[in-house]
C-alpha positions as CSV (number, residue, x, y, z in Angstrom):
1,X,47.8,37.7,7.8
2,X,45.0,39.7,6.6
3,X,41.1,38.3,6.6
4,X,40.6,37.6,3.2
5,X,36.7,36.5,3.8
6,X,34.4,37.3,0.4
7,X,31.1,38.5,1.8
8,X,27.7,38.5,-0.7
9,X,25.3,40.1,0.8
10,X,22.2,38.2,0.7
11,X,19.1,39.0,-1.8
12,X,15.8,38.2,-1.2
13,X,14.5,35.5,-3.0
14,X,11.2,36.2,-5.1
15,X,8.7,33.6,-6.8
16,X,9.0,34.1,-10.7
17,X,5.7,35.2,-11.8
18,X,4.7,32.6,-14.9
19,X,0.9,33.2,-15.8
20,X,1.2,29.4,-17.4
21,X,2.6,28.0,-13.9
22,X,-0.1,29.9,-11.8
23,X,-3.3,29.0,-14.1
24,X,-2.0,25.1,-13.8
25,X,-1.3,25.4,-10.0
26,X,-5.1,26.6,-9.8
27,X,-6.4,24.5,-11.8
28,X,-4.8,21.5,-9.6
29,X,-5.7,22.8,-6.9
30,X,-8.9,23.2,-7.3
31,X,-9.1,19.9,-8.3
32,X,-7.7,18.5,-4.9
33,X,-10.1,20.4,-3.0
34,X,-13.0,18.7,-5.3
35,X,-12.0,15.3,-4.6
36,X,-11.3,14.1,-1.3
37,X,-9.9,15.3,1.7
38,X,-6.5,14.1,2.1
39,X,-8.0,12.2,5.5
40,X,-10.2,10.1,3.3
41,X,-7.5,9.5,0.7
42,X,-5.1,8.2,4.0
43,X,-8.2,6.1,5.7
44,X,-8.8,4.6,2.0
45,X,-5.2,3.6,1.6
46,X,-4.6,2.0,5.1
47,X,-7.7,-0.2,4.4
48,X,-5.5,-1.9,1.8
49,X,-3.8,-4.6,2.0
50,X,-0.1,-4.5,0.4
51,X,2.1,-7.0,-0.7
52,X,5.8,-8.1,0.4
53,X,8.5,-8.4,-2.3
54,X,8.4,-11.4,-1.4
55,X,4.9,-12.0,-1.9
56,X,5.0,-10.3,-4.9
57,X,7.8,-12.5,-6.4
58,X,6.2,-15.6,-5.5
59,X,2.7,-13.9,-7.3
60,X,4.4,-13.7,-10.6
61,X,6.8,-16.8,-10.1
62,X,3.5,-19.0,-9.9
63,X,1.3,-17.1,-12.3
64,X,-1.4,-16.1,-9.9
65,X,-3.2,-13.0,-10.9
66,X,-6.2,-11.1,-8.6
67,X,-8.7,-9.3,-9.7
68,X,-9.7,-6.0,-8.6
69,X,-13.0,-7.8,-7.1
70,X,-10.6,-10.3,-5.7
71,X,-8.3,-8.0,-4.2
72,X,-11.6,-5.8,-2.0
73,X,-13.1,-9.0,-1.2
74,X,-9.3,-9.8,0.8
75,X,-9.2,-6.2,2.0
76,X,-12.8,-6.9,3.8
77,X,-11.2,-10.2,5.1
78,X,-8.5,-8.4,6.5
79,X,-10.4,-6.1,8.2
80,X,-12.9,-8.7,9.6
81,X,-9.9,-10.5,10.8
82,X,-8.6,-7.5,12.4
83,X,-11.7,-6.6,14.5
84,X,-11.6,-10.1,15.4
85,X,-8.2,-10.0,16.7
86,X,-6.4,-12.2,14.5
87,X,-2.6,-11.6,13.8
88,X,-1.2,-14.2,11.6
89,X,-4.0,-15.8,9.0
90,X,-3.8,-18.1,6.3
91,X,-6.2,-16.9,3.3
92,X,-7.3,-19.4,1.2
93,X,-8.8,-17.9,-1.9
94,X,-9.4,-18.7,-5.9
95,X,-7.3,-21.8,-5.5
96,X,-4.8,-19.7,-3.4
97,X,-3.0,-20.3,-0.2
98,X,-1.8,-16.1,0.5
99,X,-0.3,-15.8,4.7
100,X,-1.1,-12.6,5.8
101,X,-0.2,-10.4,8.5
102,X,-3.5,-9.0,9.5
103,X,-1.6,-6.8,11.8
104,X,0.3,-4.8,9.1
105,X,-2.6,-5.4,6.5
106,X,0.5,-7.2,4.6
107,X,0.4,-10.6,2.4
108,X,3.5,-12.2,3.5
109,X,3.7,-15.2,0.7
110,X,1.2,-16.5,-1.5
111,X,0.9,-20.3,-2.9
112,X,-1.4,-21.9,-5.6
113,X,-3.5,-24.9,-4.3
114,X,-1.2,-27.9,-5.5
115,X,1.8,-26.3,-3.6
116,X,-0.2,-25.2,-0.6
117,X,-0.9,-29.0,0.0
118,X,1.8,-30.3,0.8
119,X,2.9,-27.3,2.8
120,X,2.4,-26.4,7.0
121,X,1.8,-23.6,8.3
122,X,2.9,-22.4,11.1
123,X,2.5,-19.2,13.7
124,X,-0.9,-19.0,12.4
125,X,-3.5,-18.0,14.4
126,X,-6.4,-18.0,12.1
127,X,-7.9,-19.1,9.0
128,X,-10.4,-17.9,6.3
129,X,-11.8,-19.8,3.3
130,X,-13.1,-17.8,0.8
């Protein structure tokens, strides 16, 4: 039997010169290098605290809305918490039980006041009233 291989030789692949693509790909990136560095933009967004699913689902199931003044006053908590050594808190706040892992900077499950009461926490390590 004969070798009946099919051989393309390679070609060099060059960028497509678009004058509309280049002027936009300055544009943005002059726009990056105004704002911040990407190392503030990463410190910034692990100073947040995020939500489970299953946080999330129990937000909506009961209603409970934060605002955006609501939301940096828990990210300060967190972080208090944190140099403090907490682990597992319970954040009471705006009539709101939420269980946090101050660790992960993650609400785990979040409770309105009525439900809260009747509840008991457990693993819990710390607390903050706010």
């Amino acid at each position: 039997m004969s070798d009946s291989r099919i051989f393309f030789p390679s070609q060099p692949i060059l960028p497509v010169e678009n004058s509309s693509l280049s002027r936009r790909r300055t544009t943005a990136d002059a726009a990056v290098t105004k704002g911040a560095s990407f190392a503030d933009l990463l410190k910034e967004s692990s100073n947040k605290v995020m939500f489970s699913n299953h946080a999330i689902q129990r937000l909506q199931d009961r209603n409970l809305n934060f605002s955006d003044e609501d939301l940096a006053k828990l990210d300060d908590t967190v972080a208090r918490m944190a140099e403090k050594g907490a682990k597992e808190s319970v954040i009471y706040m705006n009539d709101t039980a939420l269980v946090v892992s101050v660790a992960n900077r993650t609400v785990i499950t979040a409770m309105d006041g009525n439900s809260a009461k009747e509840n008991i926490f457990t693993n819990i390590d710390s607390a903050a009233i706010l």
